[in-house]
Structures are given as C-alpha cells and as structure tokens.
C-alpha positions in Angstrom: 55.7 177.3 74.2 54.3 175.6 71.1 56.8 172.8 69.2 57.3 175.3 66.4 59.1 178.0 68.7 60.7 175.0 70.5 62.4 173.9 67.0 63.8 177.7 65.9 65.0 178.5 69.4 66.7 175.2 69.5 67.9 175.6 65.5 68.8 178.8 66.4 71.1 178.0 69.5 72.7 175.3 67.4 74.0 177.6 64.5 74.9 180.1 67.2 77.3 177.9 69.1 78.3 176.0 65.4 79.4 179.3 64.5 81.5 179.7 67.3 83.5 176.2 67.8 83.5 175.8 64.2 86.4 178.2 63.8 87.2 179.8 67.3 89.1 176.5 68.7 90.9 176.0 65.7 92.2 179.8 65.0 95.2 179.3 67.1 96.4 176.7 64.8 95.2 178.4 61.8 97.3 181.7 62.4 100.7 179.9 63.0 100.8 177.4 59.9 98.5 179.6 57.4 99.7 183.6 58.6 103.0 182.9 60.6 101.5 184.3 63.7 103.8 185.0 66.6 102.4 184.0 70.1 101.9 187.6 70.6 99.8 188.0 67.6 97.8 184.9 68.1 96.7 186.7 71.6 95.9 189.7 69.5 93.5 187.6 67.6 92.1 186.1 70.5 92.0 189.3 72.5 89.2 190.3 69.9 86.9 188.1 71.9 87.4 190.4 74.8 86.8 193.3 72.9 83.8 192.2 71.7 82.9 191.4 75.0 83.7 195.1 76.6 81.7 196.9 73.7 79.0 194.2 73.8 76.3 195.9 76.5 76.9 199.3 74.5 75.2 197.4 71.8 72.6 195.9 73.8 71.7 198.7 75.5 71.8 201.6 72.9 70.3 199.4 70.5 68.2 196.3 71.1 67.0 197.4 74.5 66.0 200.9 72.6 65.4 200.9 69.0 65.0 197.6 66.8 63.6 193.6 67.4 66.0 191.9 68.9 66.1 189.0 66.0 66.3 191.3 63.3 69.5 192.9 65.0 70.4 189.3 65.3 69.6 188.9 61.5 71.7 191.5 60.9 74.6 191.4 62.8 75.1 187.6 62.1 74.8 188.7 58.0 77.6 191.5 58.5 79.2 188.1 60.2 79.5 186.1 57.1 80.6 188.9 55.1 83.5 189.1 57.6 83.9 185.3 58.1 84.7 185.3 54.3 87.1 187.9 54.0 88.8 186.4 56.8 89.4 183.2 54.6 91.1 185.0 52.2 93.6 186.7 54.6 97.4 186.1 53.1 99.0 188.1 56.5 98.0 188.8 59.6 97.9 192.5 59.5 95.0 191.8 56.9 93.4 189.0 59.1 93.3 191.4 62.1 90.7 194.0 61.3 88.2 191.4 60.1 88.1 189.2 63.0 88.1 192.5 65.3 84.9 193.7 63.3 83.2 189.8 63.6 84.3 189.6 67.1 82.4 193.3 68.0 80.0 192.0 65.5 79.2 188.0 67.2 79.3 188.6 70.9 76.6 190.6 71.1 74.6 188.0 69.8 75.3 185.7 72.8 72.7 187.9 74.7 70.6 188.3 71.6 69.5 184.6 71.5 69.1 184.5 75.3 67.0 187.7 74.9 64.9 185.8 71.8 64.3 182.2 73.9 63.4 184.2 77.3 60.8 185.7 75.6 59.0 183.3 74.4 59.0 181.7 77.7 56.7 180.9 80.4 58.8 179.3 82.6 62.8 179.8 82.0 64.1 177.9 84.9 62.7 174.8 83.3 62.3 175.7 79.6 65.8 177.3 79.1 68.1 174.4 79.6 66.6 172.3 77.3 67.1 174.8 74.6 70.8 176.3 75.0 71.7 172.5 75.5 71.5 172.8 71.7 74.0 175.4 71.4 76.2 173.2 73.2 75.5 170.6 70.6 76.3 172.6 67.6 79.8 173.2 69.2 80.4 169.6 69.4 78.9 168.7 65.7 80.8 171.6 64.5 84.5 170.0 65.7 83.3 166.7 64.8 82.9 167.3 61.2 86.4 169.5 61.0 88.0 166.5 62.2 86.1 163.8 61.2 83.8 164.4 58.1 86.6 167.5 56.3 89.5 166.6 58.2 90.9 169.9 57.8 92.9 169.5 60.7 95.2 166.9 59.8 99.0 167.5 59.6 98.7 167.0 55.6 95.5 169.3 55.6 97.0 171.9 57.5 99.9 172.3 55.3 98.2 172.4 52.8 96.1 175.5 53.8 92.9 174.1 54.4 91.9 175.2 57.5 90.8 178.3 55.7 87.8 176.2 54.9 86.6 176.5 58.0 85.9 180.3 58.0 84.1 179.2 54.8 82.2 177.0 56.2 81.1 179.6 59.1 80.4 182.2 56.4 77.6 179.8 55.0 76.0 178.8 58.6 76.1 182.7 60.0 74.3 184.0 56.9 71.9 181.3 57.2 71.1 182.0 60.7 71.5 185.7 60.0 68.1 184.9 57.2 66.6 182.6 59.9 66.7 185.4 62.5 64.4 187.1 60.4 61.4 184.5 61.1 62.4 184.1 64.7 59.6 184.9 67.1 59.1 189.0 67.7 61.3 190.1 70.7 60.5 193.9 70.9 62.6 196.6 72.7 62.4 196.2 76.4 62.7 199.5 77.3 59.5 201.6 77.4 58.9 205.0 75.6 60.8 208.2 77.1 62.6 205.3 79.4 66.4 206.4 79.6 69.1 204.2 79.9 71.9 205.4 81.0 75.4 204.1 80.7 75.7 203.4 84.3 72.6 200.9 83.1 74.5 199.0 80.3 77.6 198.8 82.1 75.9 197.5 85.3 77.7 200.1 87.7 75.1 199.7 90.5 76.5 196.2 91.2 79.9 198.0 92.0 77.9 198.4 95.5 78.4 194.1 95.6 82.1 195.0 96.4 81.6 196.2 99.3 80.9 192.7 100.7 84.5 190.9 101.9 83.4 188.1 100.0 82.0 188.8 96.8 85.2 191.0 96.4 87.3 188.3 97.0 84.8 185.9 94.7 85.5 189.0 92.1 89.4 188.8 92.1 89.3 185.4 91.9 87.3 185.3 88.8 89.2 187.5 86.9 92.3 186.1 88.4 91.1 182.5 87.2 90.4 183.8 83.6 94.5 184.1 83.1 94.6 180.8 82.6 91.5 179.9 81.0 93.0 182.1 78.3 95.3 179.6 77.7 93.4 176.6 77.2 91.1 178.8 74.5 94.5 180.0 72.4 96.8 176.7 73.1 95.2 173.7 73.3 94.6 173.1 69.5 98.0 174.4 68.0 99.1 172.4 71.4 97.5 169.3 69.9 98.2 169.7 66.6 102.0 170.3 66.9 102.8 167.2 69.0 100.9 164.6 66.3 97.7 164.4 68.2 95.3 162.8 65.0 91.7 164.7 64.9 92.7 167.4 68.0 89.5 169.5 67.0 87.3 166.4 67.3 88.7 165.1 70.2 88.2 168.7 72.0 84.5 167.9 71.1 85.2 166.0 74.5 85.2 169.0 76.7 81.8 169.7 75.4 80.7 166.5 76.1 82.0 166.6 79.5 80.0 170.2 80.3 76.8 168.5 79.3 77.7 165.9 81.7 78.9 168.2 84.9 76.1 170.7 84.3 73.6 167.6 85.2 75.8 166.8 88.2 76.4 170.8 89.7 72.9 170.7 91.6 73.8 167.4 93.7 77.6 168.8 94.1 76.3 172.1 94.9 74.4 171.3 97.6 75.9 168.4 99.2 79.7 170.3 99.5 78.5 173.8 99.4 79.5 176.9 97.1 83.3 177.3 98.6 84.1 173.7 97.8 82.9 173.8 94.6 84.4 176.4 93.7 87.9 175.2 94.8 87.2 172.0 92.9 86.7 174.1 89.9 90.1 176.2 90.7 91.6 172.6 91.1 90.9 170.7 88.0 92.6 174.0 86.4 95.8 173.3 88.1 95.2 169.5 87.3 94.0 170.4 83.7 97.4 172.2 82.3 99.8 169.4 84.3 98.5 166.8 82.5 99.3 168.8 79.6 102.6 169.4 80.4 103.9 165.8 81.2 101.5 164.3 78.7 102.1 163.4 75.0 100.4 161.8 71.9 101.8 158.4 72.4 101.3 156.3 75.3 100.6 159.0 77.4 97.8 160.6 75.1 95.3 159.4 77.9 96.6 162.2 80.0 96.0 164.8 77.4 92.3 163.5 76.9 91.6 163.6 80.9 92.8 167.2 80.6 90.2 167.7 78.2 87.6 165.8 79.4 88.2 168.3 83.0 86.3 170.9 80.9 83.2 170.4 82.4 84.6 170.8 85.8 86.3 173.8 85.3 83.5 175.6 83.5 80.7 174.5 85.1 81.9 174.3 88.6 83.5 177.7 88.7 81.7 179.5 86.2 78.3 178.4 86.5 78.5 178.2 90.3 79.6 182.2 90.6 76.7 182.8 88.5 74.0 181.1 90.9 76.5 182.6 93.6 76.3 186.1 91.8 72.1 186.0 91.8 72.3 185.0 95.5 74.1 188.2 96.7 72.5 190.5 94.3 68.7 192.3 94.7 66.1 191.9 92.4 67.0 195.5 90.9 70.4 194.7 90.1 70.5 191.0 89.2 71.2 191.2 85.5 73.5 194.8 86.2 75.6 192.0 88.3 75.4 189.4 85.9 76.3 191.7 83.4 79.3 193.0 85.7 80.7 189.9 86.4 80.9 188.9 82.2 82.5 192.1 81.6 85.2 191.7 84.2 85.7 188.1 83.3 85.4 187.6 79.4 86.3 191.2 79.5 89.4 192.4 81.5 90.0 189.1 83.2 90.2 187.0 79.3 92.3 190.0 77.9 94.8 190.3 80.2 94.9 186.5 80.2 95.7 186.1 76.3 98.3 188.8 76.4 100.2 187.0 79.0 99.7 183.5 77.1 101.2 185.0 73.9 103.9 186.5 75.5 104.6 183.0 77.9 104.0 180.9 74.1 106.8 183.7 72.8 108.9 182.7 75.4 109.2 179.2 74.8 109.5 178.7 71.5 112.3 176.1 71.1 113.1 175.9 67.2 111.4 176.2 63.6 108.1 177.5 65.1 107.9 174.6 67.8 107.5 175.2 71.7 108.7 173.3 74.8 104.7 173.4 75.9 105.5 171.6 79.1 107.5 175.1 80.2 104.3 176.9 78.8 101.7 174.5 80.5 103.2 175.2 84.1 102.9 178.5 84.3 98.7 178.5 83.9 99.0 175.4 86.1 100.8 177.0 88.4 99.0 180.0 88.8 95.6 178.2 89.0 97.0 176.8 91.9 97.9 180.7 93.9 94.4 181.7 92.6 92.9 178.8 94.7 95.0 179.0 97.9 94.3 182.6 97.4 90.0 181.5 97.8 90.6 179.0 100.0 92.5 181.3 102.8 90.5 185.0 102.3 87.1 183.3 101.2 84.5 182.8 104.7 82.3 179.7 103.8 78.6 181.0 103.6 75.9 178.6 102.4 74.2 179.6 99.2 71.0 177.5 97.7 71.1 176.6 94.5 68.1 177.8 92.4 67.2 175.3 89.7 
C-alpha cells in the first residue's frame, strides 16, 4: 500500500470516528438541558444506535455487496449524514429531534463496515496493515472530545445553559459532509458479489453461525455478551450527563481518557491473552465493569474525582478485554465459510438486541431515580449496572469450561 492510500484510509478513519465521539457521548447531556428529555426518552435516542445496527447488514448486503462502490455509498450516506446532523441542531423538542437522529443512526452505522470494507481492500496484508490505520479512528474520537471541552468548551455548566451544545451537531454536519466529498476520491472498492451471485437474507443476517450455538460454550459466551451489553448501555447514555450534573469541569475531555486507555490495553491484550488464557480475560473484562460503575457510585467531583477518572480510564479493559477477545474467540470457533456470518452474528446480537434492551432499562433505572429538579441520586442508578455486571460474570465463571484459544495477531 503506497503513502497516498495510507493517508486517505487513515483521514478517512479519523473523520469516521470524529463524527461519532463528537456528538454521540455528549447527546445524553444535550437532550436533558437543551429538549427536557426524560430518562426514557434519552434511551429512545440512544436506542437509534441499535437500530441502525439491526438494519445495518440489510444495507450492506442488498446494496454495497450488490450494486454500487462501496466509497461512493460511503460518500453518500455520510452526505445524507450532514443534512441530518443539521436539522438535528435546530430541534426545539424531542419529538422533532427523534426522527432525525433515527434516519442518521440507519444512515452512519452502516458506514462502520464501509470503511473497513474500503481499507481491507486496499490491503495486502490486514493483520499487520489494519491496526495501524483504524488506530486513527480512535484518534479522531479523542481530538473530537478534546476540542468540545477544551478548544469550544461547549460543555461547561455556563455553556450548557446557554444552549451551546447544539454546536456540536454543527460541527459534525461540517466533518460528515467533508468526508461524505472525500469518499468520493477514496480508492475503488467494487461490489463483492459476482454477477448472477444471490445473496440471500440468511447471508446478510449471518444465520449459518446460528449452528455455533450448538456448542455449550459459545452459547454461554453468546448470553453473556448480550447479557454484558445491559450495562455497557449505561456507560454510553450516563456517563456525560453523569459528569456534567455533579460539577465535573471539561467531562467530554476528560472521557477522551477512556480512548486513551483502549489504545493502551489493545497493545497489552496479546501478552494478557496468552499468558491467562481466553476465560480469564474475559472475566477480567466482566470485572472492571462491576468495578467501573462502583467507582461511579461512591465517587464525586471533589476529592474523590480520582475515583471517577479510574472508572474511566477502565475503558480499555472493558472493551478490549471482553469485546475484542470474543471477537478473536468468535474467529476461533467459526469455519472459514462462516467467519464473517459469525462476526456479523455476534454485532447484531450485541450492539443490536443486547445495546437495545440495555438503554431501555437504563432510561427506565435513570426515571427511577430522579431525586428533584431534573437531578438523580446516580449512586442508586450506578449499582444496578454494577451489580449486574457482577451476576453476568459469576454467570461465565460457573457455566463457562476453560478451553485454550490462540490469539491470531
């Protein structure tokens, strides 16, 4: 791969994943000061993410595996994007808000796979090429909360009530429709699917890795996943109105941590992985969950604010160690026919069901425990995920039969 496709797959990634942290963390906060979102309604929001998630591989596989380039259905759908991004700035309700973000959210996670689909292909070698790509992605996330806090400081209490964390679908509006022009000079990705080749739905949705569940501990691995994704949900619709209500200066910045600390524990996973084995670092993962949401609930923006930055900093244990592990976990179990059907399976039942079920329930928990004026007693709200994190692990631990698994670099 020449330095000229190195630079717009690695451009590319970053405006991908700037896009997404630079108003996806902050939403939360955004629909309780700015549209007087209930918790409910928040998880409505969020929920979009799920949806967009479930309708995703009809996309992909009726569409960019069939029909059209895969960057110029990028170009497209992140251009319909910005349209969204800006009508969802001038939302005065949520019942306005809701239909925009529902169409970007159908709209923007197909485009996860996309840019996969656009760097693969210009590869030779993925396994060594790939990381040093997305890691740019991840970068964009962290520049993008970094200059909300920091550079616009629209997340201050005085910015905030003042409105002006609408400027941050602005801002998103202006970086999707540039990378929605810049998709247009990406490198050709054609269809992958050959003349007269059918694809069936049983193809998108990757039903042929249903067969997976017959083995005692990829079923158990399954349930778990979607299981653990209750109280992921929480993290992703709480932790910056969480932040933000109880003084914490710069929240969106200092999430920027979490990013940080993925970067770091990504390096780490091959050493962990095969020192401990898949079971325990999985159950590490489960753990720093449980760990994750206590130090939330007993920690506070004064002298115990370095509580709530360990809990943040845990990010890269609980993603990468759970997440990332199943996937190289996923690969191991699965043929060489059904690899991506089981990739693709696991995705849908974890940012699908697993992530929708898991927002419902933190809206209606966040409902639950709000105290006065719009504020919450968040260490009631914290214990629950905490909790549950914790039955999701024994759960593992108990039904789980260690097997060793090799990690593929």
């Amino acid at each position: 791969m020449n330095n000229s496709s190195k630079f717009q797959l690695s451009l590319m990634m970053f405006l991908e994943f700037f896009i997404w942290g630079g108003w996806f963390v902050t939403l939360g906060t955004f629909l309780g000061n700015n549209l007087s979102a209930s918790g409910s309604e928040t998880a409505m929001a969020y929920s979009t993410q799920s949806w967009g998630a479930i309708i995703a591989p009809f996309i992909i596989g009726l569409i960019a595996d069939r029909f059209f380039n895969a960057e110029k259905i990028l170009g497209v759908l992140h251009i319909i994007g910005a349209v969204l991004m800006y009508k969802m700035s001038l939302a005065t309700d949520f019942n306005a808000f809701y239909p925009y973000v529902l169409g970007y959210m159908i709209a923007y996670m197909p485009t996860l796979a996309l840019v996969n689909s656009v760097a693969f292909n210009q590869m030779k070698d993925p396994a060594k090429e790939f990381s040093f790509i997305r890691v740019w992605g991840t970068i964009g996330w962290i520049v993008a909360g970094l200059a909300i806090s920091y550079l616009f400081h629209w997340d201050s209490a005085e910015a905030i009530s003042g409105g002006m964390l609408k400027n941050t679908f602005l801002m998103v509006a202006i970086a999707s429709g540039i990378l929605g022009l810049f998709s247009f000079f990406l490198p050709k990705t054609p269809p992958r699917a050959k003349d007269g080749e059918k694809i069936t739905i049983s193809d998108i949705l990757g039903l042929d890795a249903l067969n997976l569940l017959k083995d005692r501990n990829f079923l158990i691995f399954f349930i778990s996943s979607i299981l653990i994704c209750i109280p992921l949900a929480f993290y992703y619709q709480n932790a910056n109105p969480f932040l933000s209500e109880i003084g914490m200066e710069n929240p969106t910045g200092k999430m920027t941590i979490g990013q940080m600390s993925e970067v770091l524990f990504m390096l780490l996973l091959p050493y962990f992985f095969k020192k401990f084995g898949f079971k325990k670092t999985i159950l590490v993962g489960m753990l720093a969950w449980t760990v994750r949401y206590l130090l939330f609930a007993y920690g506070n923006s004064g002298e115990l604010a370095f509580m709530l930055i360990t809990g943040i900093a845990l990010h890269g244990i609980c993603y990468d160690f759970f997440f990332v592990s199943g996937q190289i976990y996923t690969d191991s179990k699965a043929g060489d026919n059904i690899k991506s059907a089981a990739q693709g399976l696991i995705t849908l039942a974890t940012y699908g069901l697993g992530m929708l079920v898991g927002f419902w329930v933190a809206g209606k928990i966040t409902d639950k425990y709000v105290v006065s004026d719009g504020l919450h007693s968040w260490a009631d709200i914290w214990l629950f995920p905490a909790i549950f994190a914790a039955v999701v692990l024994v759960i593992f631990l108990v039904f789980f039969k260690n097997e060793k698994i090799a990690y593929k670099e």
